[in-house]
C-alpha positions as a Python dict, from the first residue, in 0.01 Angstrom:
ca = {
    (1, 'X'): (0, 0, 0),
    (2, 'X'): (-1, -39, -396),
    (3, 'X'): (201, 300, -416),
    (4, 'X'): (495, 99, -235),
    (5, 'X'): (490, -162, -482),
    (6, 'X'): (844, -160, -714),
    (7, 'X'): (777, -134, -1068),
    (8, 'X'): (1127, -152, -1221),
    (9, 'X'): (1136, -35, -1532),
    (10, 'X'): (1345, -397, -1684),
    (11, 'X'): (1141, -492, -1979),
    (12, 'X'): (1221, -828, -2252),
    (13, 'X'): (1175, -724, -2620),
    (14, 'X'): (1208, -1013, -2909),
    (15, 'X'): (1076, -1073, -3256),
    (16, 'X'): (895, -1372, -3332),
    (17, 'X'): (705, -1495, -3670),
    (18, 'X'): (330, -1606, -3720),
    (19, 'X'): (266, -1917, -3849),
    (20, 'X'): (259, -1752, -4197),
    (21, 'X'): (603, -1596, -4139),
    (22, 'X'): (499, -1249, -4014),
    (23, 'X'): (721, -1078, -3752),
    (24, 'X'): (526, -979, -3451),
    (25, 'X'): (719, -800, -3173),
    (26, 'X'): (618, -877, -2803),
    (27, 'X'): (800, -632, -2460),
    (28, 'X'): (661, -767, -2169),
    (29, 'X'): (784, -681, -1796),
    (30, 'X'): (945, -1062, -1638),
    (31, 'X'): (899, -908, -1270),
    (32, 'X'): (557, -819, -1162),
    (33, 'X'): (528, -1098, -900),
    (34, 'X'): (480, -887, -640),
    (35, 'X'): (194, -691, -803),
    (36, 'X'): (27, -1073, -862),
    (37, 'X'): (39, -1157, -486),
    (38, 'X'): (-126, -848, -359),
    (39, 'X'): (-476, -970, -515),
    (40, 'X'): (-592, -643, -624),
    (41, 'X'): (-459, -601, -992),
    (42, 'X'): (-787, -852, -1093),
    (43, 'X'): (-892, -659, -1401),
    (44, 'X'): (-694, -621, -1768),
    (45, 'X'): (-774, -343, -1948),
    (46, 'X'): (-631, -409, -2325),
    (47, 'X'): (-593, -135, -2542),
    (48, 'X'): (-567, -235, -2921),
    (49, 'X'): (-452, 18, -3216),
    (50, 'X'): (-532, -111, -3517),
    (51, 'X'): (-359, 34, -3791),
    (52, 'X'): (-306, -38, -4186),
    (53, 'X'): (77, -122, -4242),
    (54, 'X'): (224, -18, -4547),
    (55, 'X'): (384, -335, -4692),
    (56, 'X'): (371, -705, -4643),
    (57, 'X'): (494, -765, -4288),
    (58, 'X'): (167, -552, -4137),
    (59, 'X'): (416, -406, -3923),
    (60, 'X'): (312, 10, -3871),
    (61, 'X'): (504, 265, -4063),
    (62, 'X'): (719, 447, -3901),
    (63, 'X'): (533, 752, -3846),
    (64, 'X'): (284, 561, -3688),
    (65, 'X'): (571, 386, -3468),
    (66, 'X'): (653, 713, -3333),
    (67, 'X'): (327, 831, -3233),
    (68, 'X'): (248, 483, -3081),
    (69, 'X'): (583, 511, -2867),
    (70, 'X'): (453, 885, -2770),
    (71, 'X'): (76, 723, -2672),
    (72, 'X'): (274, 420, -2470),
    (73, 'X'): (468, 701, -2271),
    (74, 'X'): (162, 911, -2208),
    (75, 'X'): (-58, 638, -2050),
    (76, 'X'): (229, 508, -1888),
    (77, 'X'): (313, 845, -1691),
    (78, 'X'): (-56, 832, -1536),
    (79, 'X'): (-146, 521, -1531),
    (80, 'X'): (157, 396, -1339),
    (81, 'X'): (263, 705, -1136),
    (82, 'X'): (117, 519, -801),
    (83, 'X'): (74, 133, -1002),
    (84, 'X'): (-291, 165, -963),
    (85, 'X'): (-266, -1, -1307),
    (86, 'X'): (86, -111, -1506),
    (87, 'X'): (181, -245, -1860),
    (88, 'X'): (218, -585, -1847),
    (89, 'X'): (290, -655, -2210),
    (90, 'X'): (308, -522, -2563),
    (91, 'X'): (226, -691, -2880),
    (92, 'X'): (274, -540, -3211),
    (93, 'X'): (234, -731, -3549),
    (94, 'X'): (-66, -801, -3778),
    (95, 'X'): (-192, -458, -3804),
    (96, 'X'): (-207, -407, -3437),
    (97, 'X'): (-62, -316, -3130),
    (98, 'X'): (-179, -420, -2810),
    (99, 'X'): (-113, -352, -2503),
    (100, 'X'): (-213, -497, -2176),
    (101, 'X'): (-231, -303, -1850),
    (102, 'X'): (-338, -485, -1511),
    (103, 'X'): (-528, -253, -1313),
    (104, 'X'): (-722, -267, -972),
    (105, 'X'): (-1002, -21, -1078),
    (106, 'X'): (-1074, -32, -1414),
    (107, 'X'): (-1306, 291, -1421),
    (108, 'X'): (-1033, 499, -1266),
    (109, 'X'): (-780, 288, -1544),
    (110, 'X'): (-1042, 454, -1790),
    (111, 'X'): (-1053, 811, -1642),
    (112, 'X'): (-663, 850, -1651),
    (113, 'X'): (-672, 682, -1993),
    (114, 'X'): (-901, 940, -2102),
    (115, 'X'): (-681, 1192, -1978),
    (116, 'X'): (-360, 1076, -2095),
    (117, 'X'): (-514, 1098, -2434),
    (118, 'X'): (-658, 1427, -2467),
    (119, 'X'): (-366, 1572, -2604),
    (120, 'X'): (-359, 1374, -2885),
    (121, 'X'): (-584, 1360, -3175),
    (122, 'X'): (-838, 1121, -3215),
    (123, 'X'): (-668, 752, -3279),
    (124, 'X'): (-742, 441, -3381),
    (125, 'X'): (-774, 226, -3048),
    (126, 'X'): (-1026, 13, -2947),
    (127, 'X'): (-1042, -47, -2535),
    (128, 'X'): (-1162, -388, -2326),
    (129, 'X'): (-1172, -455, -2005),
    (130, 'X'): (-1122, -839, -1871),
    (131, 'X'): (-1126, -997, -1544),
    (132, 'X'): (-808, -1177, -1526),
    (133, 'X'): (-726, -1182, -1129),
    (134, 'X'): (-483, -1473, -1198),
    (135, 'X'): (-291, -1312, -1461),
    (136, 'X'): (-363, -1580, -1712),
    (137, 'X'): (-246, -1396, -2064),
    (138, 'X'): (37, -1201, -1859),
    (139, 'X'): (133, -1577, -1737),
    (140, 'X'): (81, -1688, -2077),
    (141, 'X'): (327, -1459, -2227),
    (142, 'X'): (618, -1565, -1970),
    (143, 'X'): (536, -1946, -2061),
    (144, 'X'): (616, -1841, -2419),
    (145, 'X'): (832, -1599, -2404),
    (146, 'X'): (1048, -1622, -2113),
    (147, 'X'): (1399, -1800, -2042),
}
């Protein structure tokens, strides 16, 4: 049933400042609705690089950008390829990135994270896992950052 879901691939990217001016970027998906309803995405497994910017905005170098972007694509091609889990959100800003994938089996999440990473050398990341079965920081993110 979950393989039938859509996913589209229509994603919102802005910039927004801190309270002490920093820029933060957020990318967050507007229509997963219809992953919400089915009551089985009830877990959030958030994956959090830190990383040590080189200048005053703690945004990541660009080096670090790129391999990010290559990491995102990576877990994205297993995780998602039958939405047993799916990105619900980025943040990036502060020295981190952050992203937050709704799953409904956060051990198998794990596994396929595992794997999706093996080809890359050791990173900096940091992995929870939440139970969020009403989407509460996905929901959260629309109230803020939606139209």
């Amino acid at each position: 049933m979950i393989e039938d879901l859509y996913l589209g691939d229509s994603w919102i990217s802005l910039e927004f400042s801190t309270d002490e001016g920093l820029p933060v970027f957020v990318k967050f998906r507007p229509y997963l609705q219809n992953f919400i309803d089915t009551g089985f995405y009830n877990q959030r497994m958030d994956v959090i690089w830190s990383y040590n910017s080189p200048n005053e905005t703690l945004l990541p170098h660009e080096t670090d950008l790129d391999l990010m972007e290559q990491v995102e694509e990576a877990l994205a091609d297993i995780l998602e390829e039958d939405n047993q889990t799916v990105l619900a959100f980025s943040f990036t800003g502060g020295n981190e990135r952050w992203w937050a994938w709704y799953t409904t089996d956060v051990d198998i999440a794990g596994e396929r994270l595992n794997a999706a990473l093996a080809g890359f050398d050791e990173l900096p990341i940091s992995i929870t896992a939440n139970t969020d079965p009403d989407w509460d920081e996905y929901n959260g993110v629309l109230e803020d950052f939606a139209e």
